[in-house]
C-alpha positions in Angstrom: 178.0 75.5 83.1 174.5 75.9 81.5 171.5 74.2 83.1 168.7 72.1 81.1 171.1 72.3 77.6 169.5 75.5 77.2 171.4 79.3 75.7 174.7 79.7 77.9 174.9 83.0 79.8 176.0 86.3 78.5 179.8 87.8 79.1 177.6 90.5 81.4 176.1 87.8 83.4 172.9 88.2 82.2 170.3 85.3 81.9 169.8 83.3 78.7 166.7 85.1 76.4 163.7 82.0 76.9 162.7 80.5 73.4 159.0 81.2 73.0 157.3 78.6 71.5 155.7 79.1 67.8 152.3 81.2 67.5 149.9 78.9 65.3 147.9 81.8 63.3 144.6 80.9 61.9 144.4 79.7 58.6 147.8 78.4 59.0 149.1 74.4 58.6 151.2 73.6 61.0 153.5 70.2 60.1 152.9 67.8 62.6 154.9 64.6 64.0 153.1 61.5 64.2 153.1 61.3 67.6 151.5 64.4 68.1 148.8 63.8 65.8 147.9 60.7 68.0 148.2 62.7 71.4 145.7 64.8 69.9 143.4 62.3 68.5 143.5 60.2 72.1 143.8 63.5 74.7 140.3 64.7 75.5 139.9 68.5 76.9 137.1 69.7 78.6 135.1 72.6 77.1 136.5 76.2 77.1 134.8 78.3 79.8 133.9 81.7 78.7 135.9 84.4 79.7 134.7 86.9 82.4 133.9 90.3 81.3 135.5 93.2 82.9 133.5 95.7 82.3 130.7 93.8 84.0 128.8 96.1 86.9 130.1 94.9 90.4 129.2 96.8 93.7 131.9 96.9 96.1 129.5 96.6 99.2 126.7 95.4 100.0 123.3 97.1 98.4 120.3 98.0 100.3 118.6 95.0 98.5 121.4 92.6 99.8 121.4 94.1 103.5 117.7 94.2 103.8 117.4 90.4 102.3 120.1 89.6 105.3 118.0 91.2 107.8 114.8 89.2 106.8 114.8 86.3 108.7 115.2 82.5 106.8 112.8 80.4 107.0 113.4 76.6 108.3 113.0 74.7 105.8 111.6 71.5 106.6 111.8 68.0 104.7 109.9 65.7 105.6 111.1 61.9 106.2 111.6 59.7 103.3 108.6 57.4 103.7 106.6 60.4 104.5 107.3 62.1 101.5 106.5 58.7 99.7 103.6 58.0 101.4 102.7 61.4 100.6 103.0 61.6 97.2 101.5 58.0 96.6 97.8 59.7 98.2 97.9 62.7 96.0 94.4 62.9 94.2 96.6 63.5 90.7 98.9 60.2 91.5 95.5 58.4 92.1 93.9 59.7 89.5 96.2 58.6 87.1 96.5 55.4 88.7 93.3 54.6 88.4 93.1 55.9 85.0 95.9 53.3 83.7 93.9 50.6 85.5 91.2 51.0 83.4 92.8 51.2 80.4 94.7 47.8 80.9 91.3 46.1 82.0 90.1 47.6 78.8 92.7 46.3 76.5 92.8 43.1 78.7 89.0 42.5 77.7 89.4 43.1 74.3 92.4 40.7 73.9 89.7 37.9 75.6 87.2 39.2 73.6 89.5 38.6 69.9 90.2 35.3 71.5 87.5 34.0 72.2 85.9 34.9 68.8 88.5 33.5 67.0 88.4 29.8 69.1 85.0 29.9 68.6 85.3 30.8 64.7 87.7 27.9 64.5 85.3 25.3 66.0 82.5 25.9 64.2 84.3 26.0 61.3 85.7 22.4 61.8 82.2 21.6 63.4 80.4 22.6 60.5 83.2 21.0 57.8 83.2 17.7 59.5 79.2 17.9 59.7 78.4 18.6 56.1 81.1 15.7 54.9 79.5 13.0 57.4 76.1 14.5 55.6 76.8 14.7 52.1 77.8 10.6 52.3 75.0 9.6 54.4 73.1 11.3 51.6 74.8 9.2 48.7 74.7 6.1 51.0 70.6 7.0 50.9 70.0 7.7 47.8 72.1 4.4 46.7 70.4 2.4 49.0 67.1 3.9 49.5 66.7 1.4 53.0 69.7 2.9 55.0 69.0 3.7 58.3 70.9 5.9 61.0 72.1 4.3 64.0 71.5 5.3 67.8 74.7 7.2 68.4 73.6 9.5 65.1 70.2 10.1 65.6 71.4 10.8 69.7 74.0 13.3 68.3 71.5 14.7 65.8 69.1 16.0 68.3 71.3 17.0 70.6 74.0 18.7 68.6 72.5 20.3 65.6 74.7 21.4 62.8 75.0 25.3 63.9 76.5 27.5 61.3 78.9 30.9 62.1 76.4 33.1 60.5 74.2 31.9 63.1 76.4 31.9 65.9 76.4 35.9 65.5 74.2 38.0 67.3 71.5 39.8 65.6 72.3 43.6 64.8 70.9 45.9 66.9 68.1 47.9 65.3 68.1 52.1 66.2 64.7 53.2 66.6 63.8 56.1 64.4 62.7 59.2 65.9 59.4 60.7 65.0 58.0 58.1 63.0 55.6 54.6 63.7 54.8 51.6 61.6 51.5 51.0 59.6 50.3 48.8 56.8 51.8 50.7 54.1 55.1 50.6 56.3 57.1 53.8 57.9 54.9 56.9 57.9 55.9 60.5 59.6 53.8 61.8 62.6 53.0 64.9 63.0 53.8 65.3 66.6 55.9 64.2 68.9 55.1 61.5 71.5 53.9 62.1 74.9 56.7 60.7 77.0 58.9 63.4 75.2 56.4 66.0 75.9 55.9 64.5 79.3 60.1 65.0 79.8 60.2 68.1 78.4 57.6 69.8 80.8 59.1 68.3 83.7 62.8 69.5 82.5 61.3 73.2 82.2 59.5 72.7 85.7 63.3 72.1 87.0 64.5 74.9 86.0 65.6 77.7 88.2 65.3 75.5 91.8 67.7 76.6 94.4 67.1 73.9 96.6 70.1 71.6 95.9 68.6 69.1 97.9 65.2 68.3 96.2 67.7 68.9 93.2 69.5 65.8 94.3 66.1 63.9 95.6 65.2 64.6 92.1 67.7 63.0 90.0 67.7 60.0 92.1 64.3 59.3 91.7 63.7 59.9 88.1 66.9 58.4 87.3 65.2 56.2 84.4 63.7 59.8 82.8 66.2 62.4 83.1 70.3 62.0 83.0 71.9 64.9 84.3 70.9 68.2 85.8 72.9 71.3 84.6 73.9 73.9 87.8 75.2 77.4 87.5 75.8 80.2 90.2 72.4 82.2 91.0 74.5 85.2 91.4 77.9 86.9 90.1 81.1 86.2 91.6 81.8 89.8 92.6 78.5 89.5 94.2 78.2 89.2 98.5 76.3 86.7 98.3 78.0 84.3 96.0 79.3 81.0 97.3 80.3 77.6 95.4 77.0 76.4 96.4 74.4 79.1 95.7 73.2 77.5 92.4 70.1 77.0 90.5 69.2 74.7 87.6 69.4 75.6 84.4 69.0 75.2 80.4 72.3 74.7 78.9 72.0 77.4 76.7 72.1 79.7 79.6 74.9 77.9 81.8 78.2 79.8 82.2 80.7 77.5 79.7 83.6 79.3 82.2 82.5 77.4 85.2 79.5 75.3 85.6 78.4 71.6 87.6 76.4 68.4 85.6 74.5 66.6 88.5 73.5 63.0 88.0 71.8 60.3 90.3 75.8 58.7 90.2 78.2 61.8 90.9 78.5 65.5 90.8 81.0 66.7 88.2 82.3 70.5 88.2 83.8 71.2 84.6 86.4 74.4 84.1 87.9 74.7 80.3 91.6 74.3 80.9 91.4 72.6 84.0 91.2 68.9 85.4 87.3 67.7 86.0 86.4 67.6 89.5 83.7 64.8 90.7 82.4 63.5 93.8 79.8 61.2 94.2 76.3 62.5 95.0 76.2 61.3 98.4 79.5 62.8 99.4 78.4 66.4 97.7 75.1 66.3 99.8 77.0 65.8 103.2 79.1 69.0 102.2 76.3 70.6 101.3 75.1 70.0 104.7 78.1 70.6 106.5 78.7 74.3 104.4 75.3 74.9 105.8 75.5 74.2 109.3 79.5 76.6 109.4 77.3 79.2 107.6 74.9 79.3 110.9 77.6 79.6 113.2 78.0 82.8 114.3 81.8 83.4 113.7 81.1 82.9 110.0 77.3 84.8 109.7 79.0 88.2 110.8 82.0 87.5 109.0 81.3 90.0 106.5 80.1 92.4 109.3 82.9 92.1 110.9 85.3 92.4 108.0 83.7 95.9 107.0 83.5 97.5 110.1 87.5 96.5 111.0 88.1 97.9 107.4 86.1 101.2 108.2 87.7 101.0 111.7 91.3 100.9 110.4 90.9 103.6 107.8 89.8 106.1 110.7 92.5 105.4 113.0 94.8 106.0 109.9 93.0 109.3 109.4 93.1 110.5 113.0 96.5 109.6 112.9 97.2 111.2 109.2 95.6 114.6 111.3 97.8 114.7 113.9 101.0 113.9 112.5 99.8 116.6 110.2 99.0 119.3 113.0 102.4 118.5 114.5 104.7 119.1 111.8 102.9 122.2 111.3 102.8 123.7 114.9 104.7 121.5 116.6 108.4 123.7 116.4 110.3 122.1 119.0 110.9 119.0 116.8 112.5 121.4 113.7 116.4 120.7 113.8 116.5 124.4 112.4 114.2 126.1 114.6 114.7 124.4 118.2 118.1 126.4 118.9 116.3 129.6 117.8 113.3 128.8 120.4 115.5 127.6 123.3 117.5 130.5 123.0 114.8 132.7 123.0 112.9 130.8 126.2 116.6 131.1 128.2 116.3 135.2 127.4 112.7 135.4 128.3 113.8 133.5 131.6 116.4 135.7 132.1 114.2 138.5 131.7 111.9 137.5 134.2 114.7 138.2 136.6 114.8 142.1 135.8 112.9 144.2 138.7 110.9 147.5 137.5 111.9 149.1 140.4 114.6 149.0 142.7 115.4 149.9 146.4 118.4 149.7 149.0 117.0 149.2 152.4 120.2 150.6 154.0 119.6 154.0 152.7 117.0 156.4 153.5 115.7 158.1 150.7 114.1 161.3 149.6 111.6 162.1 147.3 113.6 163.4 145.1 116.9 160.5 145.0 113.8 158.0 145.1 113.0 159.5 142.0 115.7 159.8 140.3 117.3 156.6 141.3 114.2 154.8 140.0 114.1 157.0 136.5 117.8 155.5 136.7 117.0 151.9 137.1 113.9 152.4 134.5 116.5 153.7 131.5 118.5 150.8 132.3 115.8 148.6 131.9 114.1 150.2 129.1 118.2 149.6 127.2 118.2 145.4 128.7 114.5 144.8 126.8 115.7 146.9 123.8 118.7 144.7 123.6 116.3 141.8 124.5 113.9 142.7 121.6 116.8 142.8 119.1 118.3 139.8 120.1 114.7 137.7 120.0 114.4 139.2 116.4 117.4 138.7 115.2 117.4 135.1 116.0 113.8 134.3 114.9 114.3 136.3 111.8 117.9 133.6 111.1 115.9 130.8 112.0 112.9 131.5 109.1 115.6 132.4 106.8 117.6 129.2 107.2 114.5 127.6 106.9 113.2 128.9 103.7 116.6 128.5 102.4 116.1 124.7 102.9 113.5 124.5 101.5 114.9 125.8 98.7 113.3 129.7 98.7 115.0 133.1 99.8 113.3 135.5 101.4 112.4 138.7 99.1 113.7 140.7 101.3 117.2 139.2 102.0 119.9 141.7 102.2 122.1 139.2 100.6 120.2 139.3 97.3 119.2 142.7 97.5 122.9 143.9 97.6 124.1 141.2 95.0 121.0 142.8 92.2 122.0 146.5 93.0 125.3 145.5 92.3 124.7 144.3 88.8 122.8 146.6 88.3 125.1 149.7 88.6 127.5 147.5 86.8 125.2 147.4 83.6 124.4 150.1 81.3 120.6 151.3 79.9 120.0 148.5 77.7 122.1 145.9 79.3 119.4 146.8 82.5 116.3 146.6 80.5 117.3 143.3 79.4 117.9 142.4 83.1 114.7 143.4 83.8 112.8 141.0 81.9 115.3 137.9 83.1 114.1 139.1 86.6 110.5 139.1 85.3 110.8 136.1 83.2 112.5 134.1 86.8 109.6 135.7 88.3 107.2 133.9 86.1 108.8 130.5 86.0 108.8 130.6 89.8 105.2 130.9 90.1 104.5 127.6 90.3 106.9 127.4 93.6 105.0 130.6 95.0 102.2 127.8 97.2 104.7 125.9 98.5 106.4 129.2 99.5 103.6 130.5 100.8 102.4 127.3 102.9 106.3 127.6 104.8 105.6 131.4 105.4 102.5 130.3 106.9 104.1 128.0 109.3 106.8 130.6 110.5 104.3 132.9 110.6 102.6 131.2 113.7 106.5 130.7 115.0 106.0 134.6 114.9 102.6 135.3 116.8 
């Protein structure tokens, strides 16, 4: 019995072959039902998601940037509360600026809606003032000059004097006249002068009298009191910034021809306004720059911040002799201090445990149980001084033969051999007997040409062979 009305199973008990559905090609119409053509119209399906690529680079553990970003510790990072933060970002000079700013501009736009108002009310009534007026007049002038004996009454002549007939011409207010610079009124009307007048002179002297001050405080003393002659002030750093001595308030007064356009301060008897291209304007009032000025003067007499500077340079000079002393010594060390060489401190320990054992030998020797003559003293004693004179042979041979391995294995990692290495020497006069007359001559010049290019290595060689040397003596 098949399962799901699908392919019944084969004689050989085999499972039913699966139907696999149609492959829609691109390009190609496939006929479909009704039905599915309204599934597909209602069923919404989220975006494909890129496949991954395999060939992608993947480390299998952890890199040394991974493990030594785990060893750093994390930092704590703190929030603060909710009405904190609020409060917080409600007092930021920026958020109050621009409060401020919008402020203004709705008073603006608030007085100038009155002001459009007001004018027009006031166009209106004297327009109807002035209509009404000249009608009541213009009838009162027929009635007279019908009846040449008409007479006003008391509640016209009262609103007559009181409440002239006022025009919207004349309700305006008169335009403002510019004066003209340079020139003054005489009969014949406006002449030129030749000169200017003595109140610009007058301004001008005492604007070029300004100029260069340092003393910020007469500078401000100043601008208050001639507030009525001069506007503003211009202020620029006396000195460089790469200068010692420079400081946001070491500044002089000067033309603005001459002020630095990068960075530069406009004092006036109101506020104290530092302008940067690029940046956001920075004003305080005057009073409020004084007291800093004040206050910046009085930490500048401390002395924690006179000998700042001092104090700066000399732990700077300090610091960079320590690092040389110790530069020197760690220096000296790796060059004499052995002991701490993983290649030469078996060679030296070995060589200390002979020379101890060494110190054991006896030049001469004698048995107190035995009675000697001159002549077995003797010879018992040339005995004892052949077998001692064989120990410190063997002695001398071993000590060479292990400080000679030592230097070797240590020029070989460094990467040199020594030129007289049996190893090599045996390996060219092999190749060489294996060669003929002008297969040698051409191993000649390899050997001189490998020569050559090595010469460059021949210091650092020759700065090892120093150090072993001294291993040596």
């Amino acid at each position: 019995m098949s399962l799901g009305g699908g392919n019944p199973p084969n004689n050989n008990g085999d499972l039913p072959k699966l139907q696999l559905p149609p492959v829609n090609l691109p390009g190609r119409q496939v006929d479909m039902s009704k039905a599915d053509k309204l599934k597909s119209r209602l069923y919404s399906y989220a975006p494909q998601v890129a496949p991954l690529n395999p060939r992608a680079l993947k480390f299998k553990g952890v890199t040394q940037c991974q493990a030594r970003r785990l060893t750093q510790p994390v930092e704590r990072k703190v929030e603060p509360l909710p009405v904190l933060q609020k409060w917080q970002e409600t007092h930021q000079p920026e958020f109050i600026q621009r409060a401020e700013m919008l402020r203004l501009r709705d008073i603006s736009i608030a007085k100038k809606q009155a002001e459009k108002a007001a004018q027009r009310l006031l166009r209106e009534a004297v327009s109807n003032d002035s209509i009404s007026d000249r009608e009541s007049l213009d009838n009162m002038k027929s009635k007279r000059h019908d009846n040449d004996e008409f007479e006003l009454t008391e509640l016209e002549t009262f609103y007559r004097e009181h409440f002239p007939v006022i025009t919207y011409e004349q309700m305006l207010p008169p335009p403002k006249l510019e004066p003209i610079v340079g020139r003054g009124k005489s009969k014949k009307g406006k002449v030129h002068v030749t000169e200017p007048s003595n109140c610009r002179k007058d301004c001008q002297e005492k604007w070029v009298s300004y100029f260069d001050m340092t003393d910020l405080d007469e500078v401000a003393k100043i601008v208050v009191r001639e507030k009525q002659k001069i506007a503003c002030l211009y202020l620029t750093p006396t000195v460089p910034k790469d200068n010692t001595s420079y400081h946001h308030f070491n500044l002089k007064v000067a033309p603005f021809a001459e002020v630095d356009k990068n960075d530069y301060l406009v004092i006036s008897w109101v506020s104290v306004a530092r302008f940067r291209p690029g940046q956001t304007i920075e004003a305080l009032p005057l009073e409020t720059w004084v007291k800093e000025l004040h206050i910046f003067h009085t930490l500048r007499e401390l002395r924690t911040f006179k000998l700042h500077r001092k104090w700066k340079a000399f732990n700077g000079w300090l610091k960079n002799m320590q690092s040389l002393k110790t530069n020197k010594c760690k220096k000296f060390l790796n060059e004499n201090l052995f002991i701490l060489n993983q290649t030469l401190r078996p060679a030296i320990l070995s060589v200390v445990n002979m020379c101890l054992a060494t110190q054991e030998l006896n030049l001469f020797t004698v048995d107190i149980s035995v009675c000697y003559s001159l002549e077995s003293f003797m010879q018992t004693q040339h005995k004892h001084i052949t077998t001692m004179k064989q120990k410190l042979d063997t002695f001398r041979q071993l000590v060479s033969q292990t400080v000679y391995l030592a230097c070797r294995r240590c020029l070989i990692e460094a990467g040199f051999f020594p030129d007289d290495d049996p190893v090599i020497q045996n390996r060219a006069l092999s190749t060489a007997s294996s060669l003929s007359k002008r297969d040698l001559s051409s191993f000649v010049e390899q050997g001189l040409e490998r020569r050559n290019m090595i010469y460059t290595l021949q210091a650092n060689k020759r700065s090892i062979c120093k150090r072993l040397t001294k291993l040596v003596g």
